[in-house]
C-alpha atoms as a printed R data frame, in Angstrom:
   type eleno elety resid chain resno       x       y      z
1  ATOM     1    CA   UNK     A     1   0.000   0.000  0.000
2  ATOM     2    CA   UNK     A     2   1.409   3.164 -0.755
3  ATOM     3    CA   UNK     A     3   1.294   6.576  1.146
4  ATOM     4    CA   UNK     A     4  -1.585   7.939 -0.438
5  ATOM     5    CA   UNK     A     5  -3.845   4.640 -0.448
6  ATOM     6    CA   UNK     A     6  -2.315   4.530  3.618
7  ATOM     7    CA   UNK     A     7  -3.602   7.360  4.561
8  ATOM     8    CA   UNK     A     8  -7.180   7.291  1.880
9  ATOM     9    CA   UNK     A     9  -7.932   3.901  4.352
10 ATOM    10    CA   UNK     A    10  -6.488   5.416  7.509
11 ATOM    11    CA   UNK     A    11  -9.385   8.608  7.151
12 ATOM    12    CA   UNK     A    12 -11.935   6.533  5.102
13 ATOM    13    CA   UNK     A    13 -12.216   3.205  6.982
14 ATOM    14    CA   UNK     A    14 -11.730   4.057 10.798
15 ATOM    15    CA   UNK     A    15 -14.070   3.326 13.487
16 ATOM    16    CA   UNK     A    16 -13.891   7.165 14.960
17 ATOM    17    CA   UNK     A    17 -13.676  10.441 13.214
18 ATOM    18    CA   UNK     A    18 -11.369  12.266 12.817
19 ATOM    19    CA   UNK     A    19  -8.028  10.019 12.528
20 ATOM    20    CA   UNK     A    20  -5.015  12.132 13.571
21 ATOM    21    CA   UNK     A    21  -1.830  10.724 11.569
22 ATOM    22    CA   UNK     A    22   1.192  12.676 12.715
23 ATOM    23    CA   UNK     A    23   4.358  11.600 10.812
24 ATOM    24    CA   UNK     A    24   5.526   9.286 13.492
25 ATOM    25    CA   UNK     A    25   2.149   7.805 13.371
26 ATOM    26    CA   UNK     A    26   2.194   7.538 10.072
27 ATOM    27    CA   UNK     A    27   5.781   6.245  9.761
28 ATOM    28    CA   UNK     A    28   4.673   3.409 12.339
29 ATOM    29    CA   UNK     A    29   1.809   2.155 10.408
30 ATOM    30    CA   UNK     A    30   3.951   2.091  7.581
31 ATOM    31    CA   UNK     A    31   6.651  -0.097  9.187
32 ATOM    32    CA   UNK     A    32   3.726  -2.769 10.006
33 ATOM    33    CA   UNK     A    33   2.121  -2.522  6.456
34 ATOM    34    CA   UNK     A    34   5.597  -3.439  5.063
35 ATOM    35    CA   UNK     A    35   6.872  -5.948  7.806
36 ATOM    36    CA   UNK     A    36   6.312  -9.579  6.134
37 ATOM    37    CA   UNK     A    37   4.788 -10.838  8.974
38 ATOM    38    CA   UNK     A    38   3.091  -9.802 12.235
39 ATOM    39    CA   UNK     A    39   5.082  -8.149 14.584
40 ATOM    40    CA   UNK     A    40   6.055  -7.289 18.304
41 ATOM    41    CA   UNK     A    41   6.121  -3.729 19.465
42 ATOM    42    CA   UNK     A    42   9.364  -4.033 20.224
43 ATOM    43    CA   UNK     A    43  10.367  -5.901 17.232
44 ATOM    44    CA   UNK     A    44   8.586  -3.003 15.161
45 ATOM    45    CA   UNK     A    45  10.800  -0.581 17.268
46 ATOM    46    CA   UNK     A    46  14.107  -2.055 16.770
47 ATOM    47    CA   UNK     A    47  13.429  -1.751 13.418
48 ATOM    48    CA   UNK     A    48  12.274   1.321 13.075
49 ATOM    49    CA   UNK     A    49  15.546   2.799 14.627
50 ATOM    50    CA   UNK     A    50  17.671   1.427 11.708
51 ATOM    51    CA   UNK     A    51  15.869   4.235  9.777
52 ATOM    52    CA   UNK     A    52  14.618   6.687 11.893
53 ATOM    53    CA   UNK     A    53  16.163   7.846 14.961
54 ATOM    54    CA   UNK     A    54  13.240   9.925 16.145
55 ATOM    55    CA   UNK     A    55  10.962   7.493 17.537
56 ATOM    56    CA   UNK     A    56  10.340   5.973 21.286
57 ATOM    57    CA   UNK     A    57   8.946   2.958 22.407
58 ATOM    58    CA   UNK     A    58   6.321   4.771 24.511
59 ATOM    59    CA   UNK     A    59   5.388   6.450 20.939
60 ATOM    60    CA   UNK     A    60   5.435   3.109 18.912
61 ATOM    61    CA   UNK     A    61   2.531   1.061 22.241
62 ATOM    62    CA   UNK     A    62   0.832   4.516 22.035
63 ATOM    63    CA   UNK     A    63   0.521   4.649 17.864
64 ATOM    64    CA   UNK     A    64   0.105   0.670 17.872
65 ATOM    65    CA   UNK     A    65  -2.798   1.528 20.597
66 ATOM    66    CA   UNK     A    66  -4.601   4.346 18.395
67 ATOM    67    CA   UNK     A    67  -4.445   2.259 15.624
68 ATOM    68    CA   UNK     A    68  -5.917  -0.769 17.100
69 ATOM    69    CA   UNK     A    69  -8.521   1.079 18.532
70 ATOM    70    CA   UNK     A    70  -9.817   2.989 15.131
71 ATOM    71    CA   UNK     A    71  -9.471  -0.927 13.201
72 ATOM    72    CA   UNK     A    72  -6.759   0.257 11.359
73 ATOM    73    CA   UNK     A    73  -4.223  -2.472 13.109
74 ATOM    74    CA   UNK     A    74  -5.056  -6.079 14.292
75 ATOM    75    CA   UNK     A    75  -3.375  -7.032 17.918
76 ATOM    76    CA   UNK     A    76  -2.806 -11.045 17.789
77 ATOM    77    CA   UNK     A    77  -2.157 -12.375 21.191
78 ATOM    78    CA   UNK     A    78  -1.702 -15.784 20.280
79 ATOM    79    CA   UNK     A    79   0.930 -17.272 22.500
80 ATOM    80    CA   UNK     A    80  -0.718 -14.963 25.267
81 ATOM    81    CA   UNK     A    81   2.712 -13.698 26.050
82 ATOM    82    CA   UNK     A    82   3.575 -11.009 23.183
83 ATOM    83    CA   UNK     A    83   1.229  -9.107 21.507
84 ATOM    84    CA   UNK     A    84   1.561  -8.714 17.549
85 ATOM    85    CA   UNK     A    85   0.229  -6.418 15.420
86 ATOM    86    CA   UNK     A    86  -0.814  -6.288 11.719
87 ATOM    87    CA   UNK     A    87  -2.478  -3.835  9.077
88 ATOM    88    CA   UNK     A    88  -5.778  -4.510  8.325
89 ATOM    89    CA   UNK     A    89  -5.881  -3.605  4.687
90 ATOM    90    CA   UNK     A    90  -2.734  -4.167  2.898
């Protein structure tokens, strides 16, 4: 999915109006839309910091959060130890 169909399904297909996608936000859900499979918090963290040094891991559980709660992200809790998250529409 690129940016423009990201963000189109971000503001189109939420569960709450309006979506607020800051560029961290946005840079988070773009990590998970592109990771091959579902990932940790963490995992989607350590990641991120290869590329972009501006980013906690209070901001990644509060942008994973936001997007779970407006449907935009899936949280798997499988091995009911680690959550994982995935993009809903990819």
């Amino acid at each position: 999915m690129n940016r423009n169909s990201m963000i189109s399904f971000v503001q189109s297909d939420s569960k709450r109006e309006p979506v607020h996608l800051t560029q961290q936000r946005e840079a988070v859900l773009s990590f998970v839309n592109q990771a091959k499979s579902p990932a940790t918090a963490i995992e989607i963290y350590i990641g991120m910091r290869a590329t972009t040094k501006r980013i906690s891991l209070s901001t990644v559980y509060c942008s994973l959060k936001y997007f779970v709660k407006n449907g935009i992200v899936r949280e798997l809790n499988e091995d009911h130890t680690s959550k994982r998250y995935e993009c809903i529409a990819k």
